[in-house]
Backbone as CSV, one residue per row, in Angstrom:
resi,resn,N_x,N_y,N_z,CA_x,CA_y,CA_z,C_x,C_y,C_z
1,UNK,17.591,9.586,-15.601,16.599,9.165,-14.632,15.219,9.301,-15.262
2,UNK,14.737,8.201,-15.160,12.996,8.312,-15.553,12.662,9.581,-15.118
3,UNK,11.573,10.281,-15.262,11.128,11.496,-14.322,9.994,11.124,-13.990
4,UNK,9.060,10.510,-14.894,8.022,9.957,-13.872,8.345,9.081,-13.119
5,UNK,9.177,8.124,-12.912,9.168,7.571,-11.838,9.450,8.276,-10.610
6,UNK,10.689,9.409,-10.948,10.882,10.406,-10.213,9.913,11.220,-9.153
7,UNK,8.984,11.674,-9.843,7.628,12.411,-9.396,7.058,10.929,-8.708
8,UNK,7.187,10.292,-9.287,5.993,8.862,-8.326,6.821,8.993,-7.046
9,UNK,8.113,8.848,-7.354,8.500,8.561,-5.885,8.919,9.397,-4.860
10,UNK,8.526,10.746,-5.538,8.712,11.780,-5.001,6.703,11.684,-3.998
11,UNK,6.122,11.633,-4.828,5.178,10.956,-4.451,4.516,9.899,-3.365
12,UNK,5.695,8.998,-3.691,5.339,8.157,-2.924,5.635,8.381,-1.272
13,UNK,7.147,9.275,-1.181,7.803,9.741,0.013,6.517,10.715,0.736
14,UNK,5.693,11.921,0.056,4.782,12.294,0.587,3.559,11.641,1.143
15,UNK,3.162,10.730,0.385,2.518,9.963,0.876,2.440,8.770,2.235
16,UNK,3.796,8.683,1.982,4.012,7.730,3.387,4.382,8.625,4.490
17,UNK,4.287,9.827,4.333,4.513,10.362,5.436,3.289,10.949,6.137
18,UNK,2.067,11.269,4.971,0.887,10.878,5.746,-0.387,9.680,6.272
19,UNK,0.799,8.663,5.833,0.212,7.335,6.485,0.654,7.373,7.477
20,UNK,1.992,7.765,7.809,2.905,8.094,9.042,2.401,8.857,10.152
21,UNK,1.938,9.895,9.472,1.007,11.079,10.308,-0.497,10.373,10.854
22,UNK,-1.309,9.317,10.372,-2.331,9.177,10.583,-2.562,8.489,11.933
23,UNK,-1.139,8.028,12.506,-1.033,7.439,13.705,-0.831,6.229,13.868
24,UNK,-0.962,5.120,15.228,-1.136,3.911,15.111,-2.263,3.553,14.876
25,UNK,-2.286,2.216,13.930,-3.345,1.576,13.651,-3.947,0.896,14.931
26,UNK,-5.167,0.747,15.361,-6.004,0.312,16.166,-6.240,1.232,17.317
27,UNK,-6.472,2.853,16.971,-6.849,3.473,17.048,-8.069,3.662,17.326
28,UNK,-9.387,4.205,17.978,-10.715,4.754,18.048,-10.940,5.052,16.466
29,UNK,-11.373,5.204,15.646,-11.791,5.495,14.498,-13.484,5.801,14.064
30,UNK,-13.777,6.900,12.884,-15.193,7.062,13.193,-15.189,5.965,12.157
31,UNK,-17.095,5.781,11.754,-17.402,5.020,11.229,-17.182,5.602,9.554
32,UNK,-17.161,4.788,8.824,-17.192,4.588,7.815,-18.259,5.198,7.132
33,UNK,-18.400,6.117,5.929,-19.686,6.919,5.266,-20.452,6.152,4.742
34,UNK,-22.021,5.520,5.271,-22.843,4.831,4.490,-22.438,4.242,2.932
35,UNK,-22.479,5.388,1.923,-22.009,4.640,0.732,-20.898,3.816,0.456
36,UNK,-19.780,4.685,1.022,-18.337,3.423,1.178,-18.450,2.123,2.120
37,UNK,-19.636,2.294,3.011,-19.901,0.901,3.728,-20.549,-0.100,2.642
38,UNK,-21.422,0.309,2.249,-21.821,-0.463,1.248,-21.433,-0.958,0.147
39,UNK,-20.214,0.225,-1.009,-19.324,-0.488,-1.815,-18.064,-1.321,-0.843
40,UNK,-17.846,-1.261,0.462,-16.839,-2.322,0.761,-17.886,-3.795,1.336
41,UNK,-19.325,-3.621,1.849,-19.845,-4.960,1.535,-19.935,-5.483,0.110
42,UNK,-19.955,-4.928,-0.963,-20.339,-5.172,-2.569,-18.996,-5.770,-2.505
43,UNK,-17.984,-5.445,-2.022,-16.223,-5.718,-2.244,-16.133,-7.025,-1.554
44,UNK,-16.422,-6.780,-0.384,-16.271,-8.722,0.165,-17.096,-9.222,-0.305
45,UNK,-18.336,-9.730,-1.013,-18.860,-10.066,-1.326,-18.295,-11.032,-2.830
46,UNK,-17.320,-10.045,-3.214,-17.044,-10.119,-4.732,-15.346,-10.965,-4.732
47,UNK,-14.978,-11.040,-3.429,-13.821,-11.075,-2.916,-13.097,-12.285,-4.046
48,UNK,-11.927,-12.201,-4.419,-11.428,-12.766,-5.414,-10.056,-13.157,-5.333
49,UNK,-9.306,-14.469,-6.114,-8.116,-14.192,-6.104,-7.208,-13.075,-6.660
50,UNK,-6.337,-12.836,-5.965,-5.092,-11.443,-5.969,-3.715,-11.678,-6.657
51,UNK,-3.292,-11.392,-7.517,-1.741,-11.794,-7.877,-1.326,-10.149,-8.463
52,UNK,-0.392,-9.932,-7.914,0.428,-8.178,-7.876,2.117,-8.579,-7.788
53,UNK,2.682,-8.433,-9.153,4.044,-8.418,-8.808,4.669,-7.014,-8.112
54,UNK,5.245,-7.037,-7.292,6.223,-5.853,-6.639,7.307,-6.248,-6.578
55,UNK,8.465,-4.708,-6.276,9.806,-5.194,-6.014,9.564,-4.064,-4.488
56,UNK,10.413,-4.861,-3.269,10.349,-4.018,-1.878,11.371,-4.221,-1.222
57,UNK,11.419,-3.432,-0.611,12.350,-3.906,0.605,11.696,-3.905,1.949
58,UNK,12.136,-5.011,2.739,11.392,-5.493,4.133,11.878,-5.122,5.213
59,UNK,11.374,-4.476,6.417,11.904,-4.026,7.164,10.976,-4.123,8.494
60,UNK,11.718,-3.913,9.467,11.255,-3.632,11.137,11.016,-2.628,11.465
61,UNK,9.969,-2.060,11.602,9.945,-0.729,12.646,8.651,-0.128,12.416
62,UNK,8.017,1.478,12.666,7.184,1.861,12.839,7.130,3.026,11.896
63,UNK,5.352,3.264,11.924,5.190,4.463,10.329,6.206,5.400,10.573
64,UNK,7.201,5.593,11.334,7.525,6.892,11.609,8.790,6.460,11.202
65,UNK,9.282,5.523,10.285,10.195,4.952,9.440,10.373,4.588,8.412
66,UNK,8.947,4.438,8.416,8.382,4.992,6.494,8.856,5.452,5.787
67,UNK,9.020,6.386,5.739,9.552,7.495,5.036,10.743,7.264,4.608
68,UNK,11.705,7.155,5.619,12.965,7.152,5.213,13.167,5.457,4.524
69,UNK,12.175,4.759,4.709,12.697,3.408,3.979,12.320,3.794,2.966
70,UNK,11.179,4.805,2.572,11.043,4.448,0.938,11.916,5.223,0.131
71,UNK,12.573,6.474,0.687,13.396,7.252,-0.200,14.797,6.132,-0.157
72,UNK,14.996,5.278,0.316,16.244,4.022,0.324,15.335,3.538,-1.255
73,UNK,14.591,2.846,-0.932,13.886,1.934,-1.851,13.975,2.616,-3.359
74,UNK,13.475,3.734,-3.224,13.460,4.662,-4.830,14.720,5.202,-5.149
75,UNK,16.160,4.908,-4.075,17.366,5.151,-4.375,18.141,3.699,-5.417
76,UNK,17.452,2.753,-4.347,17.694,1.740,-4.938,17.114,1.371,-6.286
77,UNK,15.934,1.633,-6.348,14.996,1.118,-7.712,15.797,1.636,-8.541
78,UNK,15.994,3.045,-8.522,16.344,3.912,-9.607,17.993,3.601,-10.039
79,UNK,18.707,3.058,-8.535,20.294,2.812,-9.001,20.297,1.931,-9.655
80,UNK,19.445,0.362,-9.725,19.544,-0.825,-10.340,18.732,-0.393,-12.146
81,UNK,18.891,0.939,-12.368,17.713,1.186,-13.252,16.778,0.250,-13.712
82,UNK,15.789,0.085,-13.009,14.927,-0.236,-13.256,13.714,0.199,-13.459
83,UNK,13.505,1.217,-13.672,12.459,2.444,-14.176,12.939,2.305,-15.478
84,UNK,13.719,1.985,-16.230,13.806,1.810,-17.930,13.403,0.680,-17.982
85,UNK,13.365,-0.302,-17.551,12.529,-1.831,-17.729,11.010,-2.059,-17.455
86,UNK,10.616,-0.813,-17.260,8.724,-0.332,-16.950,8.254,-0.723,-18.031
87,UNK,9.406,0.072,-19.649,8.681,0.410,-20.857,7.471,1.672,-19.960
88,UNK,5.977,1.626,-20.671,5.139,2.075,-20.557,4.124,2.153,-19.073
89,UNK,4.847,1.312,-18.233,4.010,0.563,-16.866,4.237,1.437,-16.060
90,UNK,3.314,2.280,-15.204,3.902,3.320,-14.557,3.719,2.626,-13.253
91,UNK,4.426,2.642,-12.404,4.742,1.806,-10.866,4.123,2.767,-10.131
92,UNK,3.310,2.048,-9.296,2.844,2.675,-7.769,3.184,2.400,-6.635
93,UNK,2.764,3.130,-5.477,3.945,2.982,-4.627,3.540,2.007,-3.721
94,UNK,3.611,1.282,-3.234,3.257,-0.300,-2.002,3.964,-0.208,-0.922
95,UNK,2.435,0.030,-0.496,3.297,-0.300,2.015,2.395,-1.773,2.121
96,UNK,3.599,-2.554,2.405,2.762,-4.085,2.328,2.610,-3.959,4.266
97,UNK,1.902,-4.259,5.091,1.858,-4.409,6.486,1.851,-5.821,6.589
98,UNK,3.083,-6.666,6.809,3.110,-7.953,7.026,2.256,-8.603,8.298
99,UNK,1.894,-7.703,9.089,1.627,-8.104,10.498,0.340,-7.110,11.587
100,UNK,-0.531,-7.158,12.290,-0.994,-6.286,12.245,-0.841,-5.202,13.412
101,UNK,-0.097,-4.235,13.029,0.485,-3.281,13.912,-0.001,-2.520,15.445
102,UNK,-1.478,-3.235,15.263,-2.309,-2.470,16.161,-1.164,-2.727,17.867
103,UNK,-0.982,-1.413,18.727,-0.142,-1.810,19.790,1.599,-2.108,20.134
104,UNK,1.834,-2.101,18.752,3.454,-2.555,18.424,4.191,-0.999,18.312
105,UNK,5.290,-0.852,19.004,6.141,-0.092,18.392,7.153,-0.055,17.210
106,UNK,6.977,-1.810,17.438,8.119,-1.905,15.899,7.043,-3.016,15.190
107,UNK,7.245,-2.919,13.560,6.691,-4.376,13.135,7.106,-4.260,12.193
108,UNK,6.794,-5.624,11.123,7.284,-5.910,10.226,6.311,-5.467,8.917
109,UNK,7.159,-5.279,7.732,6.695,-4.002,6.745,7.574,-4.041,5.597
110,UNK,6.805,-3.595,4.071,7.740,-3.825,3.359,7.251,-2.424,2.568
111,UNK,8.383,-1.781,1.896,7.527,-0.158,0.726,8.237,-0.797,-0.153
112,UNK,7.927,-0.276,-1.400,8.171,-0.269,-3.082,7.398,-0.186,-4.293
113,UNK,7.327,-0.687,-5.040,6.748,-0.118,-6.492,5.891,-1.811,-6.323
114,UNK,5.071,-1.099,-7.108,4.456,-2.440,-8.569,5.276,-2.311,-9.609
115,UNK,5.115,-3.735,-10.432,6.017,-4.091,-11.391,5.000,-4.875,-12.527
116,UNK,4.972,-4.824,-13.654,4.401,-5.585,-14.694,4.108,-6.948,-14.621
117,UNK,6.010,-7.626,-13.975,5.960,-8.808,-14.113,7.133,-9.019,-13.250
118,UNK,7.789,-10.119,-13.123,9.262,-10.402,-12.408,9.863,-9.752,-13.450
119,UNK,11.325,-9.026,-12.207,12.079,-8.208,-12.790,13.313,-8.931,-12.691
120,UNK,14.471,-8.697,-12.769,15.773,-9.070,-12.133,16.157,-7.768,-10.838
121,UNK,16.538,-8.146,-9.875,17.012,-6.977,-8.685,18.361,-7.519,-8.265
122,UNK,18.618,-6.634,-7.682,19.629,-6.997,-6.624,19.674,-6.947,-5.360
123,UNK,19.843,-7.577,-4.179,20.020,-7.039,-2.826,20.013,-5.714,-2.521
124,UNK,19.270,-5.062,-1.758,18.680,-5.086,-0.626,17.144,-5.459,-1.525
125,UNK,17.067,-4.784,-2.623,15.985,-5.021,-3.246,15.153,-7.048,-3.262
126,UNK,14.005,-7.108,-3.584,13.542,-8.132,-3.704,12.239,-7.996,-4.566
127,UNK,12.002,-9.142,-5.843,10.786,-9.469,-6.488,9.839,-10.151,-5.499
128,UNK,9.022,-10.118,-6.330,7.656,-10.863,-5.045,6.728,-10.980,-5.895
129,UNK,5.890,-12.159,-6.373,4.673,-12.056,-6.533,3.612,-11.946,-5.094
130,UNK,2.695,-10.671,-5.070,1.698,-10.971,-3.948,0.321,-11.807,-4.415
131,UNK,0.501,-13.017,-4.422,-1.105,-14.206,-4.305,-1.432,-14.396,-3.542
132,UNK,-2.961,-13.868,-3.353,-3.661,-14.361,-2.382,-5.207,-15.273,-3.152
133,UNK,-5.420,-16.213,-2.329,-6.389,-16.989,-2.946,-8.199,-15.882,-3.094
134,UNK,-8.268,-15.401,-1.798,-8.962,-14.663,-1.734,-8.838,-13.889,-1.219
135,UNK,-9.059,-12.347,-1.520,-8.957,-11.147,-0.808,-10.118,-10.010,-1.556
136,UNK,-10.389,-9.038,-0.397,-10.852,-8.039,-0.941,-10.092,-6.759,-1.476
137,UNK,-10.536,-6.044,-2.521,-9.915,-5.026,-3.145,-10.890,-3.731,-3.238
138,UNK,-10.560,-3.087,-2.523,-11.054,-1.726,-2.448,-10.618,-0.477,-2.517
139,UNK,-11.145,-0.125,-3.225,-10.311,1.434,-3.268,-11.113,2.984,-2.794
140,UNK,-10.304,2.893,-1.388,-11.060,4.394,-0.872,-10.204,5.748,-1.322
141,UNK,-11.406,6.178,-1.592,-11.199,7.736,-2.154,-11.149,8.579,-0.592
142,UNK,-10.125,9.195,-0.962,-9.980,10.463,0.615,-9.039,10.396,1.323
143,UNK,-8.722,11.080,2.284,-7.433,11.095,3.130,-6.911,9.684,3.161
144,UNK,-5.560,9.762,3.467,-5.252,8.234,4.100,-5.275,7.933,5.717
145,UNK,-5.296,9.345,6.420,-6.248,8.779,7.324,-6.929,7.814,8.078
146,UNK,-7.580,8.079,6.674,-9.199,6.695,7.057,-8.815,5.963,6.531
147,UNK,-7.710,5.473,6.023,-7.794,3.964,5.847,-7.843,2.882,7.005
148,UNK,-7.562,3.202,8.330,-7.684,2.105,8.978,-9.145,1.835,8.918
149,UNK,-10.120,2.851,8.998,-11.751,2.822,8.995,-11.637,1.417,7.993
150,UNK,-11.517,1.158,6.777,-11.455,1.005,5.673,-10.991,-0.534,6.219
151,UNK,-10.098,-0.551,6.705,-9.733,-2.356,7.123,-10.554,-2.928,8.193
152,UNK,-11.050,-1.764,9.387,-12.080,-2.199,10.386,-13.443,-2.900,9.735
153,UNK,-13.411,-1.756,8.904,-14.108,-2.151,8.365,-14.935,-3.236,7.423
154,UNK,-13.966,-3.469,6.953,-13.778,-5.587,5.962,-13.899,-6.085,7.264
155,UNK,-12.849,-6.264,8.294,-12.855,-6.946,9.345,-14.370,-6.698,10.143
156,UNK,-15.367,-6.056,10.282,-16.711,-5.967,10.488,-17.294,-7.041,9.492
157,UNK,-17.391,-6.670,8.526,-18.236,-7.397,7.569,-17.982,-8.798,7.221
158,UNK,-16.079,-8.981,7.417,-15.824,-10.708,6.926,-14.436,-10.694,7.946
159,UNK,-15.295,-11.328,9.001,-14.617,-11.608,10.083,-13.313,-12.428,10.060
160,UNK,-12.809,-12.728,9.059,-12.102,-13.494,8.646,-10.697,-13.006,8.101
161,UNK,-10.680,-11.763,7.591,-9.804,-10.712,7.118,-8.486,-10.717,7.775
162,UNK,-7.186,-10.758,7.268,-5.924,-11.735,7.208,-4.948,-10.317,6.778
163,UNK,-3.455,-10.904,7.304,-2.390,-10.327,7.234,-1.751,-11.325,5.586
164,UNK,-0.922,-10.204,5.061,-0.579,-9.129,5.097,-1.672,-8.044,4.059
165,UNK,-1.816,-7.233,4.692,-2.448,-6.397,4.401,-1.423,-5.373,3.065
166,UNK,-2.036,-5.035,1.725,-1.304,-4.033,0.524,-1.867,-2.957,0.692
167,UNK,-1.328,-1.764,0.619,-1.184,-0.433,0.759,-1.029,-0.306,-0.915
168,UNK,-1.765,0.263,-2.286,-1.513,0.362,-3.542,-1.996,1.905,-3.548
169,UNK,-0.816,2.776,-3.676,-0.949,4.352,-3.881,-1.399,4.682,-4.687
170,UNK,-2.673,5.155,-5.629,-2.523,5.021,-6.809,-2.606,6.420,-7.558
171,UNK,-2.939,7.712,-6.662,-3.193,9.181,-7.193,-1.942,9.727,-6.477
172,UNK,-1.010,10.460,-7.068,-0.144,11.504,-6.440,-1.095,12.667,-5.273
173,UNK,-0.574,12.732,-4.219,-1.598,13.767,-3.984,-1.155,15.042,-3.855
174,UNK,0.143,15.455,-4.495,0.642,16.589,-4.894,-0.346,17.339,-6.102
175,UNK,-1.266,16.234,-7.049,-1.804,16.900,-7.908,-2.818,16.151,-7.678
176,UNK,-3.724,15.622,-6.659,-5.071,15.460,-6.482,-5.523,16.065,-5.104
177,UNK,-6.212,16.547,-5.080,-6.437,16.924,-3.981,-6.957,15.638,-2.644
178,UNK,-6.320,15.696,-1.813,-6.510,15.245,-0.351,-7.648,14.122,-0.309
179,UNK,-8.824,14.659,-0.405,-10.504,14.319,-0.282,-10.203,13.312,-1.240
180,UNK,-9.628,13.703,-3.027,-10.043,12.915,-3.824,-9.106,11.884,-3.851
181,UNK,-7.983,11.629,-3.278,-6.943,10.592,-3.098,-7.298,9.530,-3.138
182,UNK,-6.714,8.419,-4.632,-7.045,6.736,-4.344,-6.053,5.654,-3.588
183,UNK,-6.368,5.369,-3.053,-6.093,3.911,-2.401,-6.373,2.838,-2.780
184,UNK,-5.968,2.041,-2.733,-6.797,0.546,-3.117,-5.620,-0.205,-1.660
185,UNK,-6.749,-0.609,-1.261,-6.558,-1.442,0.274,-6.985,-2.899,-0.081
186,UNK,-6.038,-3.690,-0.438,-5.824,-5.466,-0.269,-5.535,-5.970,0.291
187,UNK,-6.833,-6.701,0.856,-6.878,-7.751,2.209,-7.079,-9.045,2.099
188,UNK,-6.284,-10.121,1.952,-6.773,-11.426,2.190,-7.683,-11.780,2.955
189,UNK,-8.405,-12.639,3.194,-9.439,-13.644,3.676,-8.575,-14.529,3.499
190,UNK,-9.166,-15.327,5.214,-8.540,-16.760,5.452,-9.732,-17.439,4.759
């Protein structure tokens, strides 16, 4: 077994369980900290095409199912070995939100890795290139939490801001602390 992939997805399971914890999206939320308001106007501003290969699996239901889809997903990644076909590429972990959850008890949702390039998979698994013509890319530092702040937020500034929304894990936060945790939150524009 890879072991870093191991730790990622050991990783990744902690992590979705405090996206899980942060509640439903469309929530009351505070505002956003002056400076991160301003690097996410610098971000729509700059807004660009997106292309991210992943491999995921897609599913129905709510954060509080998270969890257990992604330890499936990193059962699967790891049974089809595909953590030896990385080479050097270390995979992060992806909550794609196909739909926007605000109010729903169940919705549609996909977890898994980034990938270099197209892989070969097998069922349940699936490749995907994610293209979007234009989207913003931002990456908030700090709890995950606040990431919904973080999408209200685009959606303030470029009213226009589109499903499906990428979740890109990119700091373990077993060995970063909490505060300093990266995200990178990818949002299409219609």
């Amino acid at each position: 077994m890879n072991r870093n992939l191991f730790v990622r997805g050991l990783f990744f399971a902690v992590a979705l369980i405090v996206v899980a914890a942060s509640g439903p999206v469309g929530a009351q939320v505070a505002e956003l900290k002056p400076e991160e308001m301003r690097l996410l106007r610098a971000h729509v501003e700059k807004a660009g095409p997106v292309s991210l290969w992943v491999v995921t699996m897609e599913f129905s239901g709510s954060f509080e199912s998270v969890r257990e889809q992604g330890e499936k997903v990193k059962k699967e990644f790891l049974s089809q070995k595909l953590g030896a076909a990385m080479g050097s590429f270390k995979p992060e972990g992806i909550l794609v939100l196909h739909e926007d959850p605000t109010g729903k008890s169940q919705f549609k949702m996909s977890v898994g890795y980034t990938v270099p390039s197209r892989v070969e998979v097998q069922p349940p698994l699936r490749v995907e290139e994610i293209r979007y013509p234009k989207a913003v890319r931002h990456t908030h530092v700090g709890r995950y939490e606040e990431l919904e702040k973080v999408y209200r937020g685009i959606e303030d500034v470029k009213k226009s801001a589109s499903w499906p929304v990428v979740l890109r894990l990119i700091d373990d936060p077993e060995r970063i602390p909490a505060e300093w945790t990266r995200t990178e939150l990818i949002t299409p524009l219609k």
